[in-house]
VOPAGU-2260 file (C-alpha; in pm, 1 decimal, decimal comma):
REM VOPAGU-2260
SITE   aa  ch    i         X         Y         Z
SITE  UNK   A    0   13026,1    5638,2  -12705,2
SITE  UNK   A    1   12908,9    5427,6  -12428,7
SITE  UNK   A    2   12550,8    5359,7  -12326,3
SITE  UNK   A    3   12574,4    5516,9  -11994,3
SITE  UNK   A    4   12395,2    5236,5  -11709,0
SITE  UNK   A    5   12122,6    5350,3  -11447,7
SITE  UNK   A    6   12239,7    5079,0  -11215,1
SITE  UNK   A    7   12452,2    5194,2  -11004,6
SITE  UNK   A    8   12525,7    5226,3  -10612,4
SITE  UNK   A    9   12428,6    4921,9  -10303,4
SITE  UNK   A   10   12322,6    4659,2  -10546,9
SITE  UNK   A   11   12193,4    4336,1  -10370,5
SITE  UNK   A   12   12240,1    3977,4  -10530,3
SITE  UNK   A   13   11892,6    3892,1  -10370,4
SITE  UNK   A   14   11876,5    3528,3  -10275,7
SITE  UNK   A   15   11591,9    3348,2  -10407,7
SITE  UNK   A   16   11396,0    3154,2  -10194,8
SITE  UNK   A   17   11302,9    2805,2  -10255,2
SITE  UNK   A   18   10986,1    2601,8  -10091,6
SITE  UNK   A   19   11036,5    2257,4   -9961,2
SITE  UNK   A   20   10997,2    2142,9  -10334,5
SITE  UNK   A   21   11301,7    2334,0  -10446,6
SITE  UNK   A   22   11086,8    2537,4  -10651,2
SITE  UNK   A   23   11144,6    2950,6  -10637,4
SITE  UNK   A   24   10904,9    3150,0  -10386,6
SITE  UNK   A   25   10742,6    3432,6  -10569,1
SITE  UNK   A   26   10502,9    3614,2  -10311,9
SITE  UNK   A   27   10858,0    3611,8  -10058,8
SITE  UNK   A   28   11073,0    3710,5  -10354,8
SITE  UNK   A   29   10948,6    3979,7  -10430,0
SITE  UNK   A   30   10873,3    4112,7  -10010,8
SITE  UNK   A   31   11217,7    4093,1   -9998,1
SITE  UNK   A   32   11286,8    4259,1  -10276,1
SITE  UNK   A   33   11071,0    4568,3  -10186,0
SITE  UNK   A   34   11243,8    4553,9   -9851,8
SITE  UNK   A   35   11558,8    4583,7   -9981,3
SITE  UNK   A   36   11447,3    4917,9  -10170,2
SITE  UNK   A   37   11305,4    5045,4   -9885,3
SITE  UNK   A   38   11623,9    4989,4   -9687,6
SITE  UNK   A   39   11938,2    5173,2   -9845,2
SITE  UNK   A   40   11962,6    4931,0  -10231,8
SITE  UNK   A   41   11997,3    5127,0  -10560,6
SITE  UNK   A   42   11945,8    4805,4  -10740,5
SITE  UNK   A   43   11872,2    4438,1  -10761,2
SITE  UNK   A   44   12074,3    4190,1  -10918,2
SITE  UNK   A   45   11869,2    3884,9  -10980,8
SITE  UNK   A   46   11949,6    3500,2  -11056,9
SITE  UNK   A   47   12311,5    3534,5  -10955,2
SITE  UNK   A   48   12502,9    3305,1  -10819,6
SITE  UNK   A   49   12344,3    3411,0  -10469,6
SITE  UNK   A   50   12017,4    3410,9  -10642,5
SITE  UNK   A   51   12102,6    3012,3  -10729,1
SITE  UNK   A   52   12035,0    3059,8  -11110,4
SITE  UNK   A   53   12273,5    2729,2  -11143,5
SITE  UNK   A   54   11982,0    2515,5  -10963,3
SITE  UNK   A   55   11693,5    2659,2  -11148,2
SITE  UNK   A   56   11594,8    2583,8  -11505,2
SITE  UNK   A   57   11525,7    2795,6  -11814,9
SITE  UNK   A   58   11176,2    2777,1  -11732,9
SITE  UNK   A   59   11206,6    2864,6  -11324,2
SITE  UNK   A   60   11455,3    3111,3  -11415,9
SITE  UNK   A   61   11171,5    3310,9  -11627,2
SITE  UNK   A   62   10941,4    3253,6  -11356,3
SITE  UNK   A   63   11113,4    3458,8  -11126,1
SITE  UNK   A   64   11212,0    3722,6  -11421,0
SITE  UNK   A   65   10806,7    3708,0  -11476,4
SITE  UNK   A   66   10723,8    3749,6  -11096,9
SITE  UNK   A   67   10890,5    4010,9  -11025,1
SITE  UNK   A   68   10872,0    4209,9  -11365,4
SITE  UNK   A   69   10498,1    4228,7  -11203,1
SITE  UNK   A   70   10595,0    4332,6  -10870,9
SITE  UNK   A   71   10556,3    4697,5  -10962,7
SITE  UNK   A   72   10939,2    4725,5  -10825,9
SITE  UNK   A   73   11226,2    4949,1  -11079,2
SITE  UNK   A   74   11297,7    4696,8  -11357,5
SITE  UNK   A   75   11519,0    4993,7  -11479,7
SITE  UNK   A   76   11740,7    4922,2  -11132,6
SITE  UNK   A   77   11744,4    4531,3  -11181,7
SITE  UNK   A   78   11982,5    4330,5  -11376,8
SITE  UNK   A   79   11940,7    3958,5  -11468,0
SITE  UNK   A   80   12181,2    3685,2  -11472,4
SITE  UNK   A   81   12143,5    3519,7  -11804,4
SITE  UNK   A   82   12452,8    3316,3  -11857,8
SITE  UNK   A   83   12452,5    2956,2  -11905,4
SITE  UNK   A   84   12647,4    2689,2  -12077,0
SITE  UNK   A   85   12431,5    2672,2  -12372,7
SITE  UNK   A   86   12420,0    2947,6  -12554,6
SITE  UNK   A   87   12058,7    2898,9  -12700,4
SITE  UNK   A   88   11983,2    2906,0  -12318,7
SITE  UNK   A   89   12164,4    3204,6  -12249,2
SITE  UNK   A   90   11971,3    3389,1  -12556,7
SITE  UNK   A   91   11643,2    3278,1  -12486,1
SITE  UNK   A   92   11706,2    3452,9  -12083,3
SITE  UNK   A   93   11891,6    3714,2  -12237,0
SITE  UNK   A   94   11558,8    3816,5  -12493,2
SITE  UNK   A   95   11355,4    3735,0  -12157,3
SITE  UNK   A   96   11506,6    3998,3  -11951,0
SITE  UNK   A   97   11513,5    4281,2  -12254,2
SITE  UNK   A   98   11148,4    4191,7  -12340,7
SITE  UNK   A   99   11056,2    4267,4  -11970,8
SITE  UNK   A  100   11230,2    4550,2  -11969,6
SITE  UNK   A  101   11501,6    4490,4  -11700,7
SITE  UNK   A  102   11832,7    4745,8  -11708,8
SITE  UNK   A  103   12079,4    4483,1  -11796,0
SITE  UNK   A  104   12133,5    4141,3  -11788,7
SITE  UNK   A  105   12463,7    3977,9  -11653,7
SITE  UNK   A  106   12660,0    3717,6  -11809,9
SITE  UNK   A  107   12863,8    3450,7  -11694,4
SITE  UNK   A  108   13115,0    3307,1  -11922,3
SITE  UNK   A  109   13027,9    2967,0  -12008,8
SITE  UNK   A  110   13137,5    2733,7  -11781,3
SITE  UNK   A  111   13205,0    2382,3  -11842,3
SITE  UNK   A  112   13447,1    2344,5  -12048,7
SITE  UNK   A  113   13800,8    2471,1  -11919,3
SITE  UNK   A  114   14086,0    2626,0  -12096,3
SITE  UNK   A  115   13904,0    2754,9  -12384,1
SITE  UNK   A  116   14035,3    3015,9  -12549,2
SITE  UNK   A  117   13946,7    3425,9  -12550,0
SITE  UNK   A  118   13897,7    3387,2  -12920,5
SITE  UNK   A  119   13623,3    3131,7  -12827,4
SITE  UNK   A  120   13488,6    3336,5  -12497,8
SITE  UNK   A  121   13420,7    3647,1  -12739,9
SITE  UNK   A  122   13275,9    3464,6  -13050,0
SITE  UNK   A  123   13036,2    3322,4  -12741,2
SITE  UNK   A  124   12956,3    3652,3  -12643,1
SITE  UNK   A  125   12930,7    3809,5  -13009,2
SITE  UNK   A  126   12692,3    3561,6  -13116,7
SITE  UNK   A  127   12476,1    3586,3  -12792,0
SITE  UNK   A  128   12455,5    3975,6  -12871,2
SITE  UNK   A  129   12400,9    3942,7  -13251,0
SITE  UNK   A  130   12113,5    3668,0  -13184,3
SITE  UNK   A  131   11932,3    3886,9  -12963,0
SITE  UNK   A  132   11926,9    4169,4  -13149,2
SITE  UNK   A  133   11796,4    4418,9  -12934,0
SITE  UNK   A  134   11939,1    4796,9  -12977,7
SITE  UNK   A  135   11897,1    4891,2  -12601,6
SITE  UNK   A  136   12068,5    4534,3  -12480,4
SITE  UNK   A  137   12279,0    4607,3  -12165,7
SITE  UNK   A  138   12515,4    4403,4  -12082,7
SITE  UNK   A  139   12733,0    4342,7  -11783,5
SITE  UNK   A  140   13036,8    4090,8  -11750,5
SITE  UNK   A  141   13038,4    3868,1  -11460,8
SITE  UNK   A  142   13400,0    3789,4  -11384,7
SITE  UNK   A  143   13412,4    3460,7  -11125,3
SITE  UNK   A  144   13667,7    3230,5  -11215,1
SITE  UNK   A  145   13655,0    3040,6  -10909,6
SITE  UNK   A  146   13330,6    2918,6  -11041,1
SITE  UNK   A  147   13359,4    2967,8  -11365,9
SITE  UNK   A  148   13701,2    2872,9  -11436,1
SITE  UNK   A  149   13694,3    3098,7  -11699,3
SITE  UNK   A  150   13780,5    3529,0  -11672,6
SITE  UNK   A  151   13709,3    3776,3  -11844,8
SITE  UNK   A  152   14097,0    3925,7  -11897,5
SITE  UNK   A  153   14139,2    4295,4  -11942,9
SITE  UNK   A  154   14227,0    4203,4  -12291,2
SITE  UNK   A  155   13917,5    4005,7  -12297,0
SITE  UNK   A  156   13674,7    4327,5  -12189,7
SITE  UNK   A  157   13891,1    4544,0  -12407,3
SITE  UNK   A  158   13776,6    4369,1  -12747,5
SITE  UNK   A  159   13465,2    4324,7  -12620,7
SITE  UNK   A  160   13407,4    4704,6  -12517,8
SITE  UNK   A  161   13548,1    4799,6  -12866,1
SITE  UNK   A  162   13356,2    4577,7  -13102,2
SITE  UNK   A  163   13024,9    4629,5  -12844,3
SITE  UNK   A  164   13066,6    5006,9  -12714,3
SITE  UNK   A  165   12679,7    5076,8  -12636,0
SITE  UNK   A  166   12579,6    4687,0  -12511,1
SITE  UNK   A  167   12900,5    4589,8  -12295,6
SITE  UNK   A  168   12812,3    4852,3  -11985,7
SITE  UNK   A  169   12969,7    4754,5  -11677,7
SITE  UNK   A  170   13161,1    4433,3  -11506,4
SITE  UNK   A  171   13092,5    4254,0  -11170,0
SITE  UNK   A  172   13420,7    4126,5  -11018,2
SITE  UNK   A  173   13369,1    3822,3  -10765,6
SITE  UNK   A  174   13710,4    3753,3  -10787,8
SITE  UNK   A  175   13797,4    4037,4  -10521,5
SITE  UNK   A  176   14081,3    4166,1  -10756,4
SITE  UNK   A  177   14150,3    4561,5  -10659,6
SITE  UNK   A  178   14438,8    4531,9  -10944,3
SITE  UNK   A  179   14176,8    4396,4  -11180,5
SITE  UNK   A  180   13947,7    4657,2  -11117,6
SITE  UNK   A  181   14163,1    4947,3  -11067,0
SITE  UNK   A  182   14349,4    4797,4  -11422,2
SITE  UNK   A  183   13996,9    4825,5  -11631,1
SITE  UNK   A  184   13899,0    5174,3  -11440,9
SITE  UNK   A  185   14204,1    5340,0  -11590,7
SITE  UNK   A  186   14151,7    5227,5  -11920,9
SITE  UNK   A  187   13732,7    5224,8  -11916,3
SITE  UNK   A  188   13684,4    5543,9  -11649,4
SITE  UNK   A  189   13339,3    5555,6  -11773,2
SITE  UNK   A  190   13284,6    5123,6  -11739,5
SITE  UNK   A  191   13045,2    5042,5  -11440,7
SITE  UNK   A  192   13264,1    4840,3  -11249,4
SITE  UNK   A  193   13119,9    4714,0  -10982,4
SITE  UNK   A  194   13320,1    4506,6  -10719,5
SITE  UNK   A  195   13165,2    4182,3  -10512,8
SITE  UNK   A  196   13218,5    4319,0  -10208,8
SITE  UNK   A  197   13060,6    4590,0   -9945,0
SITE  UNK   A  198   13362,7    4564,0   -9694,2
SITE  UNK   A  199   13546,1    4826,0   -9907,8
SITE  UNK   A  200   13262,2    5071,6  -10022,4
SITE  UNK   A  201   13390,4    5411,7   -9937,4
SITE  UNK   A  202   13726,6    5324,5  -10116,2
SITE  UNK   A  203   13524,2    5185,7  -10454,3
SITE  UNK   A  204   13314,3    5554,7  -10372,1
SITE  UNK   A  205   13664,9    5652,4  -10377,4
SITE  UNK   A  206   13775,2    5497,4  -10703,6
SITE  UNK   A  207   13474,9    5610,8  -10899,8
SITE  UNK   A  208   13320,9    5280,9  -10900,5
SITE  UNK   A  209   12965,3    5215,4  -10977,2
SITE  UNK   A  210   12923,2    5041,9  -10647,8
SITE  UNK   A  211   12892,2    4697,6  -10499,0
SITE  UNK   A  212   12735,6    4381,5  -10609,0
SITE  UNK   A  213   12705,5    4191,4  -10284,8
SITE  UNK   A  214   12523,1    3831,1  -10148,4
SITE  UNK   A  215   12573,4    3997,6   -9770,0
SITE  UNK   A  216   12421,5    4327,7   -9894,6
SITE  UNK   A  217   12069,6    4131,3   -9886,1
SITE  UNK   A  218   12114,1    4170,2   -9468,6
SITE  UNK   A  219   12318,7    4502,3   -9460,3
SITE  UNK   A  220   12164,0    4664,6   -9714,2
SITE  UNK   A  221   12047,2    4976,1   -9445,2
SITE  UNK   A  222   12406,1    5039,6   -9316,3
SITE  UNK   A  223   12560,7    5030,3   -9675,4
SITE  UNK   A  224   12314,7    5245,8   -9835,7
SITE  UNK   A  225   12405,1    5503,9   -9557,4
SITE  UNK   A  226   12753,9    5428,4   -9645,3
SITE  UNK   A  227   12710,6    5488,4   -9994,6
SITE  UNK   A  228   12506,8    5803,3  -10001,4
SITE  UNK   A  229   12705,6    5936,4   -9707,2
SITE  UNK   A  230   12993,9    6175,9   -9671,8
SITE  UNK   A  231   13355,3    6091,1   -9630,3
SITE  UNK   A  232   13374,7    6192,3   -9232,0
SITE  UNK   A  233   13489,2    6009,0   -8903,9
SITE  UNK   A  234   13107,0    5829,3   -8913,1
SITE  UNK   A  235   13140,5    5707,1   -9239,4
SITE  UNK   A  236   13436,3    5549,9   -9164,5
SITE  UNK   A  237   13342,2    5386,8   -8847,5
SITE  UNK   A  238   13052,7    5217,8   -8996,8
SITE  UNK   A  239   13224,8    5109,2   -9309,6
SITE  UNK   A  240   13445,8    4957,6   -9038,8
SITE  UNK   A  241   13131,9    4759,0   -8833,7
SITE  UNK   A  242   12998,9    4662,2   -9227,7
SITE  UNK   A  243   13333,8    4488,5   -9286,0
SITE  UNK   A  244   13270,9    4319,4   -8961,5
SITE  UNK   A  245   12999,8    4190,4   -9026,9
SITE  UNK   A  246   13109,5    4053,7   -9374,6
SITE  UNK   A  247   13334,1    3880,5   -9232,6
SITE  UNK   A  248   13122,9    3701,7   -8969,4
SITE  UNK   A  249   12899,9    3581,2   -9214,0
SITE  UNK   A  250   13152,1    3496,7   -9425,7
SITE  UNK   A  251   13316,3    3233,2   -9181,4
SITE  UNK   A  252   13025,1    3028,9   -9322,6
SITE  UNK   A  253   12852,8    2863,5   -9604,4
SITE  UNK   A  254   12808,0    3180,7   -9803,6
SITE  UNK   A  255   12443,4    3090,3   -9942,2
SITE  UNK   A  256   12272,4    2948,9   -9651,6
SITE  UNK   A  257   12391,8    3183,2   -9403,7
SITE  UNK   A  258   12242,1    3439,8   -9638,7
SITE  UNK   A  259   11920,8    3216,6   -9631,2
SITE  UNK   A  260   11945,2    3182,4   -9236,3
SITE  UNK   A  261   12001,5    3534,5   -9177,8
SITE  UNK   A  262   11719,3    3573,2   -9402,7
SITE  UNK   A  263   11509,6    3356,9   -9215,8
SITE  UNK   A  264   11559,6    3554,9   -8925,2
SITE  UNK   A  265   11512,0    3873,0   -9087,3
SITE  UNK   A  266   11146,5    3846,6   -9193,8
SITE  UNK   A  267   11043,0    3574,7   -8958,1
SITE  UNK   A  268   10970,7    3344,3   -9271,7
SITE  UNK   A  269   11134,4    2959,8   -9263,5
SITE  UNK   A  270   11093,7    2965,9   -9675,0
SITE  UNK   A  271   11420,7    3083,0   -9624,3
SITE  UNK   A  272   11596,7    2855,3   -9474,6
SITE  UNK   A  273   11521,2    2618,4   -9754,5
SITE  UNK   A  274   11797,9    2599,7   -9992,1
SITE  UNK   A  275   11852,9    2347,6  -10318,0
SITE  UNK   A  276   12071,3    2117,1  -10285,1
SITE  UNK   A  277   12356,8    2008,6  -10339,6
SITE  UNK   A  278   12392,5    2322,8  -10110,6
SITE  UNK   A  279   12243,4    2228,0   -9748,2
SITE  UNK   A  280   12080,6    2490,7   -9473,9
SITE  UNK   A  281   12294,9    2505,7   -9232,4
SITE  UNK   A  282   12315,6    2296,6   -8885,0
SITE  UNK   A  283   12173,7    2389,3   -8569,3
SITE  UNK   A  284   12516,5    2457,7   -8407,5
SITE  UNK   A  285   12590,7    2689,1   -8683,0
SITE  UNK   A  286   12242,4    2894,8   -8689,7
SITE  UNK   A  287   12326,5    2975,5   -8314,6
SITE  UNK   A  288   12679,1    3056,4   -8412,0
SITE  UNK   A  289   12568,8    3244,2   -8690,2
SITE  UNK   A  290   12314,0    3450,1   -8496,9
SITE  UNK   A  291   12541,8    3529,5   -8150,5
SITE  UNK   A  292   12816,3    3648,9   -8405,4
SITE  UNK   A  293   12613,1    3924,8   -8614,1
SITE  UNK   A  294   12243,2    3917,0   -8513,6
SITE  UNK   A  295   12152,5    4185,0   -8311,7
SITE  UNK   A  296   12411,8    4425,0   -8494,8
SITE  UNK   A  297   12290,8    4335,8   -8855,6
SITE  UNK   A  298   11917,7    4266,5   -8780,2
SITE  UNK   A  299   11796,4    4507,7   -8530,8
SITE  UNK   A  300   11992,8    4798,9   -8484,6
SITE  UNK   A  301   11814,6    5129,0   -8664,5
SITE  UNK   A  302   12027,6    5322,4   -8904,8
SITE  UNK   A  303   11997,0    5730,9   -8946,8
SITE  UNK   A  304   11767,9    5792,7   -9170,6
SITE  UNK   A  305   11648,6    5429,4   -9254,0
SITE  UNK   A  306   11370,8    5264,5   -9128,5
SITE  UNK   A  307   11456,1    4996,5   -8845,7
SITE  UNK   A  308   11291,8    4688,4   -8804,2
């Protein structure tokens, strides 16, 4: 039987923020963090790919695990992203996260090489699990071949899920795949599959989906949380409509440092616009762009039942 998952619902891949040294910003971290609690997220999911875990190192990476496993925050509602090429990397984050007490960790395949095989993709993953060695070890797939260049297949989850049953929990899908999903919900209904996406959370409600993983849920965190816990009326709809919206304006950007910007704007903190490179903030033009597009309808309009700025 499978470990059942207390993540579940609005998760945020919280950014991390960076000072002018590249170097992660605890003490506005982990504000943002508690703001994102306090404004319609079920859960965190830290040092994603929005949360730059490629840029950081072992050590930063910890830092941040450290930081805000002192925060006071729900470590039960937080799941780390622990993948890495290296797979002594990936253990040593992976023991991290347990030791801390997080609710999962998430794990990219490895991603440098290209073509490998699934054979070689699950003896990765075995051996990860098996070195760690922890009986209460959740784990959660993090399908992004764009980035990755490598998926997890259905076939791929499948052995995994049967050899693992009570470590391999739930799956985030960046690859916006509804055949994907709705493929691994039929033959997993009780998998936590959670897709990338907010523009489409009444229809994952729908589906039985766990929820969302989302970089744009760091800004719209208030109207998806009253999407989420809402009821399936005229309302519901119109706002999942005006979240899709705004998606898609901040999507007709760089993805990270309009998140940053937006950021930026949000808690009146220019940490935030800092990003590592080789990503860059954005320009001037775009900022302004940026803002006129979705600012006053993501930023400063109060939701029912959530507090407003």
């Amino acid at each position: 039987m499978q470990a059942r998952t207390s993540i579940r619902g609005v998760v945020a891949a919280i950014a991390t923020p960076v000072d002018a040294a590249f170097q992660p910003n605890a003490r506005a971290l982990v504000a943002h963090a508690r703001w994102l609690f306090e404004h319609g997220c079920d859960g965190l999911n830290v040092l994603g790919t929005t949360g730059g875990f490629a840029s950081f190192s072992v050590a930063q990476r910890i830092g941040v695990m450290r930081a805000l496993a002192e925060s006071g925050l729900s470590l039960d509602a937080m799941m780390v992203g622990a993948g890495a090429s290296a797979l002594d990397d990936a253990v040593e984050l992976t023991k991290t996260a347990v030791a801390l007490g997080y609710g999962g960790t998430l794990l990219i395949p490895p991603f440098y090489y290209k073509n490998v095989t699934e054979d070689g993709i699950f003896a990765y993953v075995a051996t990860l699990i098996e070195r760690v060695g922890a009986p209460d070890l959740r784990l959660y797939l993090y399908n992004f071949p764009a980035m990755s260049a490598v998926p997890y297949t259905v076939a791929l989850v499948e052995r995994l899920i049967t050899a693992y049953p009570r470590t391999i929990v739930g799956l985030k899908d960046s690859a916006n795949d509804a055949a994907y999903c709705a493929a691994l919900h039929r033959a997993f209904p009780e998998f936590a599959i959670f897709p990338s996406s907010e523009s489409a959370l009444t229809t994952a409600r729908r589906a039985g989906y766990a929820g969302c993983i989302s970089a744009t849920v760091n800004l719209t965190a208030p109207l998806a949380g009253s999407i989420w816990h809402g009821t399936d009326d005229a309302q519901t709809d119109a706002r999942q409509t005006e979240l899709a919206a705004i998606r898609d304006a901040i999507g007709r950007f760089p993805l990270i440092p309009a998140v940053h910007h937006l950021l930026d704007d949000l808690h009146g903190d220019a940490t935030w616009s800092n990003v590592a490179p080789p990503l860059r903030p954005l320009t001037a033009d775009e900022r302004a762009e940026l803002t006129a597009l979705c600012g006053e309808l993501l930023l400063r309009r109060e939701r029912p039942g959530i507090p407003g700025r």
